[in-house]
N, CA, C and O atoms as CSV, one atom per row, in Angstrom:
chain,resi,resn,atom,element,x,y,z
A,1,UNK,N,N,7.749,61.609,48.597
A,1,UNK,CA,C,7.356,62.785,47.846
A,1,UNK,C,C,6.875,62.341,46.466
A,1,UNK,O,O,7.577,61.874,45.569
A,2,UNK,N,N,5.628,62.551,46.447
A,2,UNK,CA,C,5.787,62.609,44.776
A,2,UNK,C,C,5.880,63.593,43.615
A,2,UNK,O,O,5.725,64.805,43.760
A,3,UNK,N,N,6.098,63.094,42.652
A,3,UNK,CA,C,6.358,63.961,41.505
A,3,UNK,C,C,5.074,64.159,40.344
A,3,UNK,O,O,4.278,63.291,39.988
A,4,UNK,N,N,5.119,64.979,40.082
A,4,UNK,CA,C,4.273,65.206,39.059
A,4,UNK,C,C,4.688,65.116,37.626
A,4,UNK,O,O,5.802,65.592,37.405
A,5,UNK,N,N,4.137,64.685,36.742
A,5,UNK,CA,C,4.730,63.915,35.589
A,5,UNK,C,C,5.239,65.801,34.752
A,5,UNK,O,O,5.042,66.971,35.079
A,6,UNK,N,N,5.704,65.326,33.985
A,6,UNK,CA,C,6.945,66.333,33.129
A,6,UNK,C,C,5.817,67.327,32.174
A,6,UNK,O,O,5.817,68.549,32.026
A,7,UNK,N,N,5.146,66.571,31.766
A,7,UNK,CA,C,4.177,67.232,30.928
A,7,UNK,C,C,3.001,68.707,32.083
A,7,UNK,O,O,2.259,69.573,31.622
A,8,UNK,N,N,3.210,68.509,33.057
A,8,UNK,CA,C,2.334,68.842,34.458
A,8,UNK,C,C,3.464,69.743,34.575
A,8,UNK,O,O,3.126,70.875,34.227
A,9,UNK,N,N,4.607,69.676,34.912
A,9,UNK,CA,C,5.403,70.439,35.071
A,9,UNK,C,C,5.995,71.557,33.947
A,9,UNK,O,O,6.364,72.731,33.955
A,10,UNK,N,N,5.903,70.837,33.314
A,10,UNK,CA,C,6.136,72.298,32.019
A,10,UNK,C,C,5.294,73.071,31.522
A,10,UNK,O,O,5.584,74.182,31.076
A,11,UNK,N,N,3.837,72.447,31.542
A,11,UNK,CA,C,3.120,73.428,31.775
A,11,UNK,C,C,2.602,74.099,29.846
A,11,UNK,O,O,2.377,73.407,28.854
A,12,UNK,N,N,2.579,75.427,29.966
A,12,UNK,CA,C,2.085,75.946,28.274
A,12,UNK,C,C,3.067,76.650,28.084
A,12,UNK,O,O,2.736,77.619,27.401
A,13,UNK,N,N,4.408,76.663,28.411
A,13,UNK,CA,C,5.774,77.618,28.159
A,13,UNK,C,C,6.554,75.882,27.935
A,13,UNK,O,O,7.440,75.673,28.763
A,14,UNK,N,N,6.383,75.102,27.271
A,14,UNK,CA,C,6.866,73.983,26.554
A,14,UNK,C,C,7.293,74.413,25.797
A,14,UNK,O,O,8.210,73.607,25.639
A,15,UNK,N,N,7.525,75.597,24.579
A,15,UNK,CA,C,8.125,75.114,23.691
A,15,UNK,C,C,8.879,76.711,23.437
A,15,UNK,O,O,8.907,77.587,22.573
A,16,UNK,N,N,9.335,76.487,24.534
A,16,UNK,CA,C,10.065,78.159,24.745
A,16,UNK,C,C,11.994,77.446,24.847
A,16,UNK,O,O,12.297,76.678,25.761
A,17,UNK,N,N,12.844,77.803,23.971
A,17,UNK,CA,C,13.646,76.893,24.124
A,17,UNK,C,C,14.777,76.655,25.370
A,17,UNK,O,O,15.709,75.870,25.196
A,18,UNK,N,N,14.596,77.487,26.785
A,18,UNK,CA,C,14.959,77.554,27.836
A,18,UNK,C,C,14.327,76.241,29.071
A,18,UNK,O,O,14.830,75.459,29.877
A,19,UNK,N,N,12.870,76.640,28.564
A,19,UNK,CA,C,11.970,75.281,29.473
A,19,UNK,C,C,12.378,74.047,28.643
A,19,UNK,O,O,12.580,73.082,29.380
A,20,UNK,N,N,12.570,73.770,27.271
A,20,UNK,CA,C,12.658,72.516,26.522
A,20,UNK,C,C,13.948,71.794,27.259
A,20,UNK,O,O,13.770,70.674,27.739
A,21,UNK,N,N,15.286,72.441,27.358
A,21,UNK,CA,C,16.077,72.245,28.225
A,21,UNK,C,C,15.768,72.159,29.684
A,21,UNK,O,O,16.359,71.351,30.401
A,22,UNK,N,N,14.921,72.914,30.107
A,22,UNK,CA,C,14.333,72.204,31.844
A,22,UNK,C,C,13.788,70.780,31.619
A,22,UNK,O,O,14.209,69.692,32.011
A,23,UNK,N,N,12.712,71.124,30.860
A,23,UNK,CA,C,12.217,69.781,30.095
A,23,UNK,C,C,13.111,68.496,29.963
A,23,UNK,O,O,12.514,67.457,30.244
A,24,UNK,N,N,14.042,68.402,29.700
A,24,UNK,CA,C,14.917,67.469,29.017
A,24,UNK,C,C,15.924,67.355,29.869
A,24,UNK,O,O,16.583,66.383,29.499
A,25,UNK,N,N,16.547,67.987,31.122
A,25,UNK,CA,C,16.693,68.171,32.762
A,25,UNK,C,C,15.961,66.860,33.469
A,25,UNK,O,O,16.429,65.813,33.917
A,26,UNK,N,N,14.494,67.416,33.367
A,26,UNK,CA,C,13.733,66.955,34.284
A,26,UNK,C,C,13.740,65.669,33.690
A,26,UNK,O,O,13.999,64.713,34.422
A,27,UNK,N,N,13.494,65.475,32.453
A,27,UNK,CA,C,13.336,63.593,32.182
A,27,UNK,C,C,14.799,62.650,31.943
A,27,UNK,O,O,14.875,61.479,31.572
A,28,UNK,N,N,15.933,63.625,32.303
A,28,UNK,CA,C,16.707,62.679,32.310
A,28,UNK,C,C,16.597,61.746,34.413
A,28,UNK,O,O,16.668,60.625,34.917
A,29,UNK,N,N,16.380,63.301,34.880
A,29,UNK,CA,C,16.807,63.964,36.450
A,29,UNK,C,C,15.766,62.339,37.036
A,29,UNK,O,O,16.092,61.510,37.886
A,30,UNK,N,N,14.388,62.402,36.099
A,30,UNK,CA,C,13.249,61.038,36.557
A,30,UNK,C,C,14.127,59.517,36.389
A,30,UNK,O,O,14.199,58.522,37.111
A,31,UNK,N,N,14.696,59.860,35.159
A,31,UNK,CA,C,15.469,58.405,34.522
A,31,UNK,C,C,16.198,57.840,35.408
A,31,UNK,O,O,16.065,56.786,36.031
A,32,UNK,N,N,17.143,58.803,35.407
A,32,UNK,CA,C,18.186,59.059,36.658
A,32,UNK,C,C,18.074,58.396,38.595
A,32,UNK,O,O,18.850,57.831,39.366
A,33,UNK,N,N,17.114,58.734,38.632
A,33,UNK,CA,C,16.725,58.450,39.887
A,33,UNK,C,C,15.789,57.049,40.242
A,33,UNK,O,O,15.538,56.397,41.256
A,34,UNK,N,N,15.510,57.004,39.114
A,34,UNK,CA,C,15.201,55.443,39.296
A,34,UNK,C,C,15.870,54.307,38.754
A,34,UNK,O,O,15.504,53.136,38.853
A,35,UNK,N,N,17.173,54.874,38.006
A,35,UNK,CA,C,18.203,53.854,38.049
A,35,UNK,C,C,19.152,53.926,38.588
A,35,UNK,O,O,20.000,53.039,38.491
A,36,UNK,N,N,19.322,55.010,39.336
A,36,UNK,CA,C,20.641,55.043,40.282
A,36,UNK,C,C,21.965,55.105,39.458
A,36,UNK,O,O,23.075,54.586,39.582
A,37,UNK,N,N,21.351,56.006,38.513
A,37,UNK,CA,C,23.083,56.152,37.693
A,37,UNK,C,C,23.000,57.941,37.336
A,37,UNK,O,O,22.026,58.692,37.356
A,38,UNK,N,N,24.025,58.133,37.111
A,38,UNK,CA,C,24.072,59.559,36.759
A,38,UNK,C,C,24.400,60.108,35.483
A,38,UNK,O,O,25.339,59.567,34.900
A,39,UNK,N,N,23.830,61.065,34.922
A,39,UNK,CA,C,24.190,62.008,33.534
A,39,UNK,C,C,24.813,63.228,33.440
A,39,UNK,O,O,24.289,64.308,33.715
A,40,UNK,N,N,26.600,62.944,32.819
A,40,UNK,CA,C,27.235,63.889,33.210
A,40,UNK,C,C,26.601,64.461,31.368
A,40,UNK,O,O,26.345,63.832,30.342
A,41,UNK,N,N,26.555,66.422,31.867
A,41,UNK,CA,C,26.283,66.966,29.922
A,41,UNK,C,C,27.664,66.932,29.805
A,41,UNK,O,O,28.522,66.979,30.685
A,42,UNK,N,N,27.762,66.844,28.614
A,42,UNK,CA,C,29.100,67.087,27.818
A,42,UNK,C,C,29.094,68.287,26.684
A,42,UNK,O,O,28.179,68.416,25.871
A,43,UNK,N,N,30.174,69.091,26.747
A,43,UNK,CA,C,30.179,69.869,25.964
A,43,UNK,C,C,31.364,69.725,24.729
A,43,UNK,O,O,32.591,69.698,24.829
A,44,UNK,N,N,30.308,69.628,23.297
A,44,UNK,CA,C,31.540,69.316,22.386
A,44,UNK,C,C,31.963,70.202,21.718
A,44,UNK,O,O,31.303,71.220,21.508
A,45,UNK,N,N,32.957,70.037,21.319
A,45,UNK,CA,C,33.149,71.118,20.217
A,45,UNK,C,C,33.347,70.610,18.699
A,45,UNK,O,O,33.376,69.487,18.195
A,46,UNK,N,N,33.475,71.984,18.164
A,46,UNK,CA,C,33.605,71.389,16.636
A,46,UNK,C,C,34.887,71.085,16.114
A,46,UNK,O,O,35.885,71.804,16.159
A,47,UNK,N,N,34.776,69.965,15.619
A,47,UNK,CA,C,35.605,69.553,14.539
A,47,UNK,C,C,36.204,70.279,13.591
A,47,UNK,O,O,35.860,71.455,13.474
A,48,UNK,N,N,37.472,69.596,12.505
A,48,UNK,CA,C,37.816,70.768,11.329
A,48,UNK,C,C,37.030,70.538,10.507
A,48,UNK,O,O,36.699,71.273,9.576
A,49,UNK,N,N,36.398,68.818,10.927
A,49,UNK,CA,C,35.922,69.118,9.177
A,49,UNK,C,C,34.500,69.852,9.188
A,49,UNK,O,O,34.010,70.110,8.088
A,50,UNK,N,N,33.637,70.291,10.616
A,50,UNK,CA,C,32.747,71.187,10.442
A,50,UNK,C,C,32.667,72.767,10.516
A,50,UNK,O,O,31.714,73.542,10.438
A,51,UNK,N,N,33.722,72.911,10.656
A,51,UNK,CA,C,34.381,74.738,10.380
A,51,UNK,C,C,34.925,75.055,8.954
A,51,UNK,O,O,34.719,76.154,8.439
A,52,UNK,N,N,35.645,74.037,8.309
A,52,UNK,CA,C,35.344,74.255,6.617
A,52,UNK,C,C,34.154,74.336,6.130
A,52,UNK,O,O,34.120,75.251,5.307
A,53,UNK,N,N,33.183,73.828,6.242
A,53,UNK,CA,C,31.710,73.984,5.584
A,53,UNK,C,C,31.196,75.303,5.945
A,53,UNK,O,O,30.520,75.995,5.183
A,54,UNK,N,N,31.582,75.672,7.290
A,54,UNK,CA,C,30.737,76.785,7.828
A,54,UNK,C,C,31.030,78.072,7.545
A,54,UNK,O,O,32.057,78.631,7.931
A,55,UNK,N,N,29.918,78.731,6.688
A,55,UNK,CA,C,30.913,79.929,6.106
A,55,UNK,C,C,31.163,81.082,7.429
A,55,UNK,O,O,30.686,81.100,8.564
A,56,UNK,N,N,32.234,82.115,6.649
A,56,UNK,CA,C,32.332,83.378,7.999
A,56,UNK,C,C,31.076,84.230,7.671
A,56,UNK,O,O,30.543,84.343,6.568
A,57,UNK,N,N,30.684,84.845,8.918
A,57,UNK,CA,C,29.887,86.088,8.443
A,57,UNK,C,C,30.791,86.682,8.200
A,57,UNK,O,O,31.969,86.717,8.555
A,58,UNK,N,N,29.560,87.662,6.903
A,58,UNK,CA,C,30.345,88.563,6.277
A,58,UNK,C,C,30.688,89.734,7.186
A,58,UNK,O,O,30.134,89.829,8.281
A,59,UNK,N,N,31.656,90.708,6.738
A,59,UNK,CA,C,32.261,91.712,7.579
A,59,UNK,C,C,31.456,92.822,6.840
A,59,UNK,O,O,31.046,92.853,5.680
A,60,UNK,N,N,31.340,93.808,7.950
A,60,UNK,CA,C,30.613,95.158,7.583
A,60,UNK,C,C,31.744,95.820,6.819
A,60,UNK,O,O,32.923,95.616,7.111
A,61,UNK,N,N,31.242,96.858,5.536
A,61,UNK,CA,C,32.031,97.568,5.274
A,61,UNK,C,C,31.406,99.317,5.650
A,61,UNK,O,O,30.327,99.670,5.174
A,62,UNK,N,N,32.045,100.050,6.331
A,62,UNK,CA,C,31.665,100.970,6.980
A,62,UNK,C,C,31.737,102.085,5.665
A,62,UNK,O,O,32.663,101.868,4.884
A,63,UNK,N,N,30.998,103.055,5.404
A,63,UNK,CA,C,30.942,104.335,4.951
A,63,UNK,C,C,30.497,105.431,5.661
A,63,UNK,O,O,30.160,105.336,6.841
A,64,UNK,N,N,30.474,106.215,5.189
A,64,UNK,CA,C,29.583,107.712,6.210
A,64,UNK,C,C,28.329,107.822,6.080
A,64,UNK,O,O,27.629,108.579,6.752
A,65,UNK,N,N,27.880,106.957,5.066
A,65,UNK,CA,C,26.263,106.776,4.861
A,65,UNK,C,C,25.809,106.268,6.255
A,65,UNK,O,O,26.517,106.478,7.240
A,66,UNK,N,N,24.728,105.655,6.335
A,66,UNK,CA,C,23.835,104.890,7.550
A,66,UNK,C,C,23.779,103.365,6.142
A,66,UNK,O,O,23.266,103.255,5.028
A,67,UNK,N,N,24.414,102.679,6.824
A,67,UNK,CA,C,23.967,100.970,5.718
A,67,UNK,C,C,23.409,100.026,6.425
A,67,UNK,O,O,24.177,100.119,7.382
A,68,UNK,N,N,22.635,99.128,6.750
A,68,UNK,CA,C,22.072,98.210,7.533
A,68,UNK,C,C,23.082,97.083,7.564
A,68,UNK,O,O,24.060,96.675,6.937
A,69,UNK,N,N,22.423,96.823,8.500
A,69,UNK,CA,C,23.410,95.610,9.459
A,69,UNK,C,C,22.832,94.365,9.410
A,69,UNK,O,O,21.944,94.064,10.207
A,70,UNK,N,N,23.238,93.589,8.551
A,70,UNK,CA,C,23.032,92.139,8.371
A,70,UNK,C,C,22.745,91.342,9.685
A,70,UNK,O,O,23.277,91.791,10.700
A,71,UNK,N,N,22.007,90.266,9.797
A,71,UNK,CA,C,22.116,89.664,11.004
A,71,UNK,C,C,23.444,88.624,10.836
A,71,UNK,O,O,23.687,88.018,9.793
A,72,UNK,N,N,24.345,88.529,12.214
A,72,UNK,CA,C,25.381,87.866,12.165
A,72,UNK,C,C,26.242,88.613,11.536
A,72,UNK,O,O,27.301,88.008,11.371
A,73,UNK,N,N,26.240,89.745,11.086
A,73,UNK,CA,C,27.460,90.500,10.360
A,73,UNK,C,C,28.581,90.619,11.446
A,73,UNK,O,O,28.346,90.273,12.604
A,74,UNK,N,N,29.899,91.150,11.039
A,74,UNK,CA,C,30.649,91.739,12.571
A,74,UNK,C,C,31.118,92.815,11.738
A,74,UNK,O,O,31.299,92.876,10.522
A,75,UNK,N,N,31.278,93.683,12.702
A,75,UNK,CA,C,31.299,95.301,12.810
A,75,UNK,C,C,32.717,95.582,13.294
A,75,UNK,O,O,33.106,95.120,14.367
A,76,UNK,N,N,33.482,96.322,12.528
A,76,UNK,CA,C,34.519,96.809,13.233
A,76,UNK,C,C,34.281,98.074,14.162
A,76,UNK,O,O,33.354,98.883,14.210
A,77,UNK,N,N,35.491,97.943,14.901
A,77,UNK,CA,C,35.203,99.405,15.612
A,77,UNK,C,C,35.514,100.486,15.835
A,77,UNK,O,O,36.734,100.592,15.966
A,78,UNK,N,N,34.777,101.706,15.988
A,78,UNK,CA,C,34.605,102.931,16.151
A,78,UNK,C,C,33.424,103.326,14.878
A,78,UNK,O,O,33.416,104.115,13.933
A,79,UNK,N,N,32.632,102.488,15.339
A,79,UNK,CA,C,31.051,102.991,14.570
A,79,UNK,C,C,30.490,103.301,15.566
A,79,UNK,O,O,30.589,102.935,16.737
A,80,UNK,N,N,29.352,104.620,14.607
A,80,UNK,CA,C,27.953,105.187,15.115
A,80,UNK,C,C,27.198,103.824,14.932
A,80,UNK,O,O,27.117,103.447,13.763
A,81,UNK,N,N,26.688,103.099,15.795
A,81,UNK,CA,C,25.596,102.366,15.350
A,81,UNK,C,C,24.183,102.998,15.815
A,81,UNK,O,O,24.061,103.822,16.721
A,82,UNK,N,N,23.325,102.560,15.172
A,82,UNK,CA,C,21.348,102.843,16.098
A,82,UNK,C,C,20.833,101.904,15.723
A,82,UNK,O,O,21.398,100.967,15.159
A,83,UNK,N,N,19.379,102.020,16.037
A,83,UNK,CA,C,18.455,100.780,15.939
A,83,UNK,C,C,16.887,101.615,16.133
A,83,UNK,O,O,16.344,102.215,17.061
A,84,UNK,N,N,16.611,101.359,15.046
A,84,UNK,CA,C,15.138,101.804,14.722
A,84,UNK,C,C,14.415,101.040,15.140
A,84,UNK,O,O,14.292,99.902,14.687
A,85,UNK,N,N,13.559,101.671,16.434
A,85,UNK,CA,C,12.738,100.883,17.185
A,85,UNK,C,C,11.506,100.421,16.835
A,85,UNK,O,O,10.880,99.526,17.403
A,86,UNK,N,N,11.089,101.222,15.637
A,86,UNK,CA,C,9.973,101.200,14.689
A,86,UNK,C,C,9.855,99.881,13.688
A,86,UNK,O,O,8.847,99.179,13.614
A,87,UNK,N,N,10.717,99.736,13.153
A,87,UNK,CA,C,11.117,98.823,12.255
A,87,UNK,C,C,12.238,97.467,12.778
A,87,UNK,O,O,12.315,96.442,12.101
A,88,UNK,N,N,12.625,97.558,13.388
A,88,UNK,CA,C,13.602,96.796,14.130
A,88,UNK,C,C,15.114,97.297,13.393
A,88,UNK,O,O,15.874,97.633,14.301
A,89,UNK,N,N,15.589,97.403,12.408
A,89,UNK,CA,C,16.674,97.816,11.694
A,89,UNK,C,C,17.713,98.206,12.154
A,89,UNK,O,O,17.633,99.337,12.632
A,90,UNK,N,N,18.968,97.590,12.229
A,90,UNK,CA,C,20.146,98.305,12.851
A,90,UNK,C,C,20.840,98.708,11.865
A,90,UNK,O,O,20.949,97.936,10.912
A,91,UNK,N,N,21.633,100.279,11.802
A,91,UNK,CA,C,22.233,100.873,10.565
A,91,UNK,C,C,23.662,100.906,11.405
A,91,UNK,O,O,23.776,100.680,12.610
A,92,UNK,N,N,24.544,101.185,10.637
A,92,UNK,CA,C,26.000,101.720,11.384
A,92,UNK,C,C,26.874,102.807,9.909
A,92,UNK,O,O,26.682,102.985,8.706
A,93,UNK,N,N,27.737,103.227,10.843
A,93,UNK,CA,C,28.538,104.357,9.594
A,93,UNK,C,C,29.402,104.667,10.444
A,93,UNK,O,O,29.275,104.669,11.669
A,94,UNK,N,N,30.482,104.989,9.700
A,94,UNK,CA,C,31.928,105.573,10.137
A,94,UNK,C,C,31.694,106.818,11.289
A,94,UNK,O,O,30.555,107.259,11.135
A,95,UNK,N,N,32.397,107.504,12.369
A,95,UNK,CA,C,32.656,108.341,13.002
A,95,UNK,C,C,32.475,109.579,11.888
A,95,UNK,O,O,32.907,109.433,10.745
A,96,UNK,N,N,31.876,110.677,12.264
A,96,UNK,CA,C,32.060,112.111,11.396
A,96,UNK,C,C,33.128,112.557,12.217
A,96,UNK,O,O,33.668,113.641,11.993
């Protein structure tokens, strides 16, 4: 069987970051098979000393107004939230 080289296979959705990972699949998957060894992924986690640097998102503070919603904020719950489809904007506010 042959293969078609990686660049042929990925095609013009290269730099979509789902295919970059097929991408990077496929050229280990070539490596792989012509050395007869295998690539286990590893999943790491973080360290302490990289969770001190990393700040928290900030926490929403809820009123009865409508206030926008930070990206990465966290929201407590029993909010009205919406999302202005116009603008992209997500607001939230306390229960009336």
């Amino acid at each position: 069987m042959q293969y078609r080289s990686l660049r042929e296979r990925v095609g013009l959705f290269g730099s979509t970051p789902l295919l970059t990972a097929v991408r990077l699949r496929a050229h280990f998957d070539e490596h792989a098979s012509s050395r007869r060894s295998a690539f286990v992924p590893v999943r790491r986690r973080r360290g302490a000393t990289q969770t001190k640097n990393a700040s928290a998102p900030p926490m929403f503070e809820p009123t009865n107004e409508w206030e926008e919603i930070l990206p990465n904020q966290v929201l407590p719950a029993g909010l009205h939230i919406r999302v202005n489809l116009q603008t992209g904007k997500k607001e939230a506010k306390l229960i009336d």
